[in-house]
Legacy VTK file of the C-alpha trace (Angstrom):
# vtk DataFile Version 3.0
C-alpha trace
ASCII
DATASET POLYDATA
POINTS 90 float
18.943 -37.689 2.145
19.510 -36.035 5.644
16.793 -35.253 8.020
15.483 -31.730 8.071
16.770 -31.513 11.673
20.724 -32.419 10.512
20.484 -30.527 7.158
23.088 -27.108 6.924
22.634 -24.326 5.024
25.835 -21.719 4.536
25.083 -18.567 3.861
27.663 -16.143 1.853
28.917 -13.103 3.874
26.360 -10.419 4.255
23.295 -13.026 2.627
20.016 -13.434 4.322
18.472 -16.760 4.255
14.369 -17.024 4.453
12.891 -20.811 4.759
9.534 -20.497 4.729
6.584 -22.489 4.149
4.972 -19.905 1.685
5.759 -16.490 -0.122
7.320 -14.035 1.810
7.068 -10.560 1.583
9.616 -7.928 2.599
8.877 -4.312 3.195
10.793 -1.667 1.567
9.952 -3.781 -2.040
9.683 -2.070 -5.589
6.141 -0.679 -4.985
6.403 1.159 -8.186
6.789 -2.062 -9.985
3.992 -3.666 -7.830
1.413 -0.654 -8.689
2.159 -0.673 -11.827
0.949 -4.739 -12.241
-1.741 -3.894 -10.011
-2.917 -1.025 -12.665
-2.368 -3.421 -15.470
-4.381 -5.919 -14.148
-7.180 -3.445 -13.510
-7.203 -2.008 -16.614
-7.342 -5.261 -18.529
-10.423 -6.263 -16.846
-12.193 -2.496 -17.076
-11.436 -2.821 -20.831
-12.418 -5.911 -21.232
-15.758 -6.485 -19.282
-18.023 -4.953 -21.665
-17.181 -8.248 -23.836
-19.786 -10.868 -23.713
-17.292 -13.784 -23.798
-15.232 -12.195 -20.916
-15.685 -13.909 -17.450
-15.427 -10.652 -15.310
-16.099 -13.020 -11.854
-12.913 -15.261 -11.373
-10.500 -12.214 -12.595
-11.959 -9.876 -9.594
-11.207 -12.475 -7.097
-8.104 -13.643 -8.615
-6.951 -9.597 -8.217
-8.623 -9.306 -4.843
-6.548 -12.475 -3.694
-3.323 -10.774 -5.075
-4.203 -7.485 -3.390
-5.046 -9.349 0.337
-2.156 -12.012 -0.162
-0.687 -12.369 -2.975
2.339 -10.677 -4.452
-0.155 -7.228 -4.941
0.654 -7.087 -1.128
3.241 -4.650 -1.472
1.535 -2.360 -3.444
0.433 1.231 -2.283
-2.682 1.763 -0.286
-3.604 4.352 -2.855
-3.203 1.880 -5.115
-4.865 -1.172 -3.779
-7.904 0.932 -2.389
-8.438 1.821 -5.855
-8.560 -0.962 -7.724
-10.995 -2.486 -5.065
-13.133 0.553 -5.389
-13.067 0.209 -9.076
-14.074 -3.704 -9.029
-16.954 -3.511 -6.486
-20.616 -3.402 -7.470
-22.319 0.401 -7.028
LINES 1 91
90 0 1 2 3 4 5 6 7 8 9 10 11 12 13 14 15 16 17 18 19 20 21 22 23 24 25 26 27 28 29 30 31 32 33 34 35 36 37 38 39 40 41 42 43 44 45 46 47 48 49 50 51 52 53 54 55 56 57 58 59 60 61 62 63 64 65 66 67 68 69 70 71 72 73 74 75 76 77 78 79 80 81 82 83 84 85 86 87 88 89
């Protein structure tokens, strides 16, 4: 196996190539598609919290993670702000 420093990458014509050490988000993404996962996941735990069984805690935090880091980072301000309004205590 090569070193990383002697390694090549080729790129087709009119490609970008990203190497990065984690996920990478580019602007101008599907933020439609993005809200609409960030509703979903909202929704899911609004419907289901009145269940005894259901462990409301880790899904909150697993959504806020999304929404500060994750792949929810795209999303919508709108969007975003709502769901964390909608998952905090009153």
């Amino acid at each position: 196996m090569l070193d990383k420093k002697e390694q090549i990458i080729n790129a087709a014509p009119n490609s970008t190539n990203i190497q990065a050490g984690r996920d990478v988000y580019i602007a101008g993404g599907p933020k439609e598609l993005i809200d609409e996962a960030i509703t979903r996941d909202l929704l899911e735990i609004r419907r289901k919290r009145f269940f005894g069984e259901y462990d409301k805690i880790p899904n909150v935090l697993r959504l806020g993670n999304l929404l500060a880091s994750g792949d929810y980072v795209g999303g919508s301000s709108e969007v975003k702000a709502n769901s964390l309004l909608k998952n905090s205590p009153y």
